[in-house]
Backbone as a chain_set.jsonl record, in Angstrom:
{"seq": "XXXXXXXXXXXXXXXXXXXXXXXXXXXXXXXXXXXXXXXXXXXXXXXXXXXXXXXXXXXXXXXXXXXXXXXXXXXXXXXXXXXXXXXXXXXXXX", "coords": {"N": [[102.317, -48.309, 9.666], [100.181, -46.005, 7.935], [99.824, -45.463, 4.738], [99.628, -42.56, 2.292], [96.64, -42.191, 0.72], [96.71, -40.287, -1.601], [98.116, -39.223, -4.058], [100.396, -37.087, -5.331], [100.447, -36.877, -7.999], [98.111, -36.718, -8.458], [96.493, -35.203, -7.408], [94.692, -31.487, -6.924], [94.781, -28.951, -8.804], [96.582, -25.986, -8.834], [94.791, -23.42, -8.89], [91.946, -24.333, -9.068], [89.228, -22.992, -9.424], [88.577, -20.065, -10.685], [89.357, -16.467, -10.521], [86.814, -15.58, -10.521], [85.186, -16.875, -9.033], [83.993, -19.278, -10.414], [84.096, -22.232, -12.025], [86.807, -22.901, -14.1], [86.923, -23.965, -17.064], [87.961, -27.251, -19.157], [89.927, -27.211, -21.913], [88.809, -27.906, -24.81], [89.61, -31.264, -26.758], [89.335, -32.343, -29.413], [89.496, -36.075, -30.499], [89.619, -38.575, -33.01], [87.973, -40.834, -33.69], [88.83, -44.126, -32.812], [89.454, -47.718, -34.214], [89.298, -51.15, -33.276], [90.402, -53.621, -34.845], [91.4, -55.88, -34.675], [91.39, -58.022, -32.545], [89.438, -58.977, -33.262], [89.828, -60.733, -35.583], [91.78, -62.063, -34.566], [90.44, -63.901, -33.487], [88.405, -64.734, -35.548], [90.373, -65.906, -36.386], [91.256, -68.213, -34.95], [88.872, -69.299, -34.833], [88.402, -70.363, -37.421], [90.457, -72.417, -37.25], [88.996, -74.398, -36.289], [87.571, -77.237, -36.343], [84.393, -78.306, -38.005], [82.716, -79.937, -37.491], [83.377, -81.691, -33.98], [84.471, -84.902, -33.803], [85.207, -85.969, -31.043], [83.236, -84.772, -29.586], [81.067, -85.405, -30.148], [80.197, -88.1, -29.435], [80.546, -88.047, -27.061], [77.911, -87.188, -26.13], [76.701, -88.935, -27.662], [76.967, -91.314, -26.136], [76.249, -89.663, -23.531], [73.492, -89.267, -24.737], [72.522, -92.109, -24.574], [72.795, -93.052, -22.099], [70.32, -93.762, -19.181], [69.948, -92.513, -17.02], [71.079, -90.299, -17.351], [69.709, -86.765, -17.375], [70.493, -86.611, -14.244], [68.079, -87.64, -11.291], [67.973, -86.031, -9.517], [68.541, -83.256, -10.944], [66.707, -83.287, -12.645], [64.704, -82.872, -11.142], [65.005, -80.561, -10.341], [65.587, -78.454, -12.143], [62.366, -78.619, -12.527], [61.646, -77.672, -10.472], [62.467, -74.957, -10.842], [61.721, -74.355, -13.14], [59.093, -74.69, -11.751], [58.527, -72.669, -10.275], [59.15, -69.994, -11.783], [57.831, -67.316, -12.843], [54.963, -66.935, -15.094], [55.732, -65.509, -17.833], [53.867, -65.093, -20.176], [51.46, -64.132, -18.814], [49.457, -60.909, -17.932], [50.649, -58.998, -15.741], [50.334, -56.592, -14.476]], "CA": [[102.116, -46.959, 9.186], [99.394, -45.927, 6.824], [100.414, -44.726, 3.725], [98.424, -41.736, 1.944], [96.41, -42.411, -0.829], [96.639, -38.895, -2.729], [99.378, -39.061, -5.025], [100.998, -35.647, -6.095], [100.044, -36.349, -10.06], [96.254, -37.048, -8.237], [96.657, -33.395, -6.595], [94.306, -30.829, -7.391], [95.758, -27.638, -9.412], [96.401, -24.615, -7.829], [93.737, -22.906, -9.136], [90.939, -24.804, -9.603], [88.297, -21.988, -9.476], [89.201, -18.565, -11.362], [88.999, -15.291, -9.7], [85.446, -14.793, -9.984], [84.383, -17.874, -8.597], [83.696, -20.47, -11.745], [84.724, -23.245, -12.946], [87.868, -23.252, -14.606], [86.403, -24.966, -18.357], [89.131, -27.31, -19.499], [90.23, -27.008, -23.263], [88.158, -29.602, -25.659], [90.439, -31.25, -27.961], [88.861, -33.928, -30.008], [89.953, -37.365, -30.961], [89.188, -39.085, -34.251], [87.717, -42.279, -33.171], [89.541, -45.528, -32.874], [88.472, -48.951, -33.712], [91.416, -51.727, -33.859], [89.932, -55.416, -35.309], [92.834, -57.341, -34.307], [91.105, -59.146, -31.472], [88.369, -59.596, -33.811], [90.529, -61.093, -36.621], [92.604, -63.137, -33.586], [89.022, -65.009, -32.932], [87.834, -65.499, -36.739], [91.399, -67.234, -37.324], [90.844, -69.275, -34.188], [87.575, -70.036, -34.886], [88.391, -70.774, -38.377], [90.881, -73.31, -37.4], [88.756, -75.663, -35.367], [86.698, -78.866, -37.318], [83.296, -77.627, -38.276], [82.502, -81.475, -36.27], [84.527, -82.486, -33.233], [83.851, -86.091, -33.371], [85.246, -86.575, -29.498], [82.065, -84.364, -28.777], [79.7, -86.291, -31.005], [80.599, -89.573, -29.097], [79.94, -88.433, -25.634], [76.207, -86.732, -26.693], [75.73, -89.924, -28.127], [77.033, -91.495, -24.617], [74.819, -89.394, -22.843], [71.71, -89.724, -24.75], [71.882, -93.475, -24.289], [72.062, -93.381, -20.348], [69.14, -94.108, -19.012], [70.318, -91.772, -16.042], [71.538, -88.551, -17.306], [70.014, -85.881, -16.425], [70.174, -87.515, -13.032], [66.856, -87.396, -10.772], [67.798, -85.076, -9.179], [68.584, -82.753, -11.882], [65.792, -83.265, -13.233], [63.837, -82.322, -10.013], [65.632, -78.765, -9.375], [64.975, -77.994, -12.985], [61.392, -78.398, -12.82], [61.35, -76.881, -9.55], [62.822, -73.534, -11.048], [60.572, -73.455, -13.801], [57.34, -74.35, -11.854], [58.137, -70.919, -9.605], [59.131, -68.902, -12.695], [56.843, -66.61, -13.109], [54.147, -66.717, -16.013], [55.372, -63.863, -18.628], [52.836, -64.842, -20.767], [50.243, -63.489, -18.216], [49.744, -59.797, -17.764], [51.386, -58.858, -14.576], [49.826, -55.258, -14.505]], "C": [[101.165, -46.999, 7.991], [99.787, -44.797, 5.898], [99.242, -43.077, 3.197], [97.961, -42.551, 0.673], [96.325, -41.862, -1.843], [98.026, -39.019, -3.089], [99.71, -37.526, -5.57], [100.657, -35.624, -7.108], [98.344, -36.26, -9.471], [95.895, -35.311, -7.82], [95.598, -32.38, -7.37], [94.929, -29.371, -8.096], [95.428, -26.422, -8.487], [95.463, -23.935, -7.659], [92.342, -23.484, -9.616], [89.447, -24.303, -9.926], [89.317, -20.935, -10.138], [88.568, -17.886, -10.72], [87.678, -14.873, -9.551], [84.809, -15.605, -9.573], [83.424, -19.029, -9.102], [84.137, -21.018, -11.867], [85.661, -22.888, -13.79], [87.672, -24.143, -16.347], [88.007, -25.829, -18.881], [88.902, -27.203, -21.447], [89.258, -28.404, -24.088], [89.345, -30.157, -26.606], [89.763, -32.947, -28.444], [89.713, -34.701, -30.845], [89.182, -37.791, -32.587], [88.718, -40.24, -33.824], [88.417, -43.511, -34.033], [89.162, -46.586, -32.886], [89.518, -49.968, -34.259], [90.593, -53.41, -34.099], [90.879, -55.921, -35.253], [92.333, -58.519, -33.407], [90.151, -59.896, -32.315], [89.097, -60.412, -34.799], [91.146, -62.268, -35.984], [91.593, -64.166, -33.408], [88.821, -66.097, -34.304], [89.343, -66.334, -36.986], [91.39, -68.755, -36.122], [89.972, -70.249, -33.977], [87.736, -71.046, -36.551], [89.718, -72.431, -38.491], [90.396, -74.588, -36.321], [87.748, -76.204, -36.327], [85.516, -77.817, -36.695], [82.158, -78.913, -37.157], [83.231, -81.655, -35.628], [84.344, -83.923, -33.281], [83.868, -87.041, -31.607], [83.336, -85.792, -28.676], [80.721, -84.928, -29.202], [79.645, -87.328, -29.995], [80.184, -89.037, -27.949], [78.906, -87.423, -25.673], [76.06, -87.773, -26.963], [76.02, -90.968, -26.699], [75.855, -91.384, -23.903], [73.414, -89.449, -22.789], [71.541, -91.091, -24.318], [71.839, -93.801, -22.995], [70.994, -92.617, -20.017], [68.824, -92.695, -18.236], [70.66, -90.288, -15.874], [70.519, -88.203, -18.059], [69.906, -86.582, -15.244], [68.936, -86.958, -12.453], [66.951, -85.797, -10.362], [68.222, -83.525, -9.594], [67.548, -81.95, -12.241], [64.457, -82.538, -12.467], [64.059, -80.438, -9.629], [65.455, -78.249, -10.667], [63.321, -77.393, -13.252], [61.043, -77.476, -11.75], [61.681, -75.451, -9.76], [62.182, -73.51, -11.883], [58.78, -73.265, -13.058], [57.518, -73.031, -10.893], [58.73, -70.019, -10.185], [57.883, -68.211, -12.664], [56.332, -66.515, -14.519], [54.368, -65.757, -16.871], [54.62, -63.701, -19.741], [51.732, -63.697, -20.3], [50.185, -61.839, -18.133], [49.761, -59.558, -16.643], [50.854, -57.599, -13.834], [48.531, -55.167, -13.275]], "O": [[101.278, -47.874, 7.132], [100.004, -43.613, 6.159], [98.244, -42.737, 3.831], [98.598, -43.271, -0.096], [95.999, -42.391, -2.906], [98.954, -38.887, -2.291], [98.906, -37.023, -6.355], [100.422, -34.511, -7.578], [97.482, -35.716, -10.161], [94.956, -34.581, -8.136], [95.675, -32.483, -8.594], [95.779, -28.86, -7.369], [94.492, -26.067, -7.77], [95.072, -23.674, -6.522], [91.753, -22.976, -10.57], [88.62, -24.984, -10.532], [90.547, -20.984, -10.107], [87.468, -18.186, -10.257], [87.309, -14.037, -8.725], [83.605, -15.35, -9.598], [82.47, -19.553, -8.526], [85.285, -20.58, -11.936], [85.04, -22.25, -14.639], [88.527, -24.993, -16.599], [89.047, -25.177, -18.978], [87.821, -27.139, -22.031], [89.212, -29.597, -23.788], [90.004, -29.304, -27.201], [89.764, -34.091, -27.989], [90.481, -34.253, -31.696], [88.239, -37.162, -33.067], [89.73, -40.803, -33.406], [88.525, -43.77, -35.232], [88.51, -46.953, -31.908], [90.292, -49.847, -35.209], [90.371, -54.134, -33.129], [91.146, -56.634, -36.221], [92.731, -59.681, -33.48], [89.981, -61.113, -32.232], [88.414, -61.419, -34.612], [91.151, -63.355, -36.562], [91.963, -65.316, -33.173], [88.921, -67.32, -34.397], [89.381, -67.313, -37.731], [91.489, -69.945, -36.423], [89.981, -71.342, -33.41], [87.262, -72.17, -36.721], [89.817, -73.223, -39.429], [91.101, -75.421, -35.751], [87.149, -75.431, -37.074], [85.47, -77.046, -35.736], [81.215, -78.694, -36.396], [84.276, -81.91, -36.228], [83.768, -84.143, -32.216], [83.223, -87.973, -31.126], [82.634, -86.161, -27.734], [79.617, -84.865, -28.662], [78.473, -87.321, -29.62], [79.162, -89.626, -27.596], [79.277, -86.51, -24.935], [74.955, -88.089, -26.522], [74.963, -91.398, -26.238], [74.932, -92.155, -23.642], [72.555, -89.56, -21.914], [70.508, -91.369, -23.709], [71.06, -94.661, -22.583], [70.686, -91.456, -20.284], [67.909, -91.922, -18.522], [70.613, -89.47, -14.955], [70.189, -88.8, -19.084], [68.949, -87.356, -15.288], [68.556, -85.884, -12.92], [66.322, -84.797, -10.707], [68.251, -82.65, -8.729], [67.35, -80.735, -12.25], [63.535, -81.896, -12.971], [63.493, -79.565, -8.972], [64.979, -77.131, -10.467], [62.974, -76.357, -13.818], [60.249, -76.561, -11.967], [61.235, -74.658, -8.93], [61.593, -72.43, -11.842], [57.831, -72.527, -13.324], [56.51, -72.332, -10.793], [59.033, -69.05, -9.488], [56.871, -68.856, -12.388], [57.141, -66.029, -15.309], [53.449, -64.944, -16.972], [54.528, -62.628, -20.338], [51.266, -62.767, -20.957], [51.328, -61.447, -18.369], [48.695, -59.901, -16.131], [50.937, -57.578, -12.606], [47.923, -54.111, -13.096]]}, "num_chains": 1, "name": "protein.A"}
C-alpha cells in the first residue's frame, strides 16, 4: 500500500484566496537576528588544545621527503597530465 504524502499540518487552509480573488498576504512579524558562537568557541578551544608542532607529523614529512619514490611515478604522471590540459588563464580566452 502506498501511503500519502500530504500530511494534514502540510494541508492548504481553507481559504487560501479571499473573496475577491487575491492573495491572502500573511502577517509580517519580525525577528531580531540571532547569532550563537558556541560552535565557534567549541573549535577555538579545540584548536587551542592541540601542539602548535605534532612531532609524529614532522617525522613522516621527513620520511617522505627522503624516499626516493614518493610521489610515485605514477603520481607524478597524472599530475602533470592534469595540469598540461588545464587551460591557460593567463591567456585571454575572449
Amino acid at each position: 500500500m502506498i501511503n500519502s504524502t500530504t500530511s494534514a499540518s502540510r494541508a492548504l487552509p481553507n481559504d487560501p484566496v479571499g473573496q475577491t480573488g487575491q492573495a491572502v498576504p500573511k502577517a509580517y512579524t519580525p525577528h531580531p537576528d540571532r547569532l550563537s558562537t558556541q560552535s565557534a568557541a567549541v573549535l577555538r578551544t579545540a584548536l587551542a588544545s592541540q601542539p602548535e608542532i605534532r612531532p609524529e607529523v614532522v617525522e613522516r614529512a621527513k620520511a617522505l621527503a627522503s624516499d626516493a619514490s614518493y610521489p610515485s611515478t605514477a603520481t607524478l604522471r597524472k599530475v602533470g597530465s592534469m595540469i598540461l590540459s588545464a587551460p591557460d588563464l593567463s591567456e585571454d580566452q575572449s
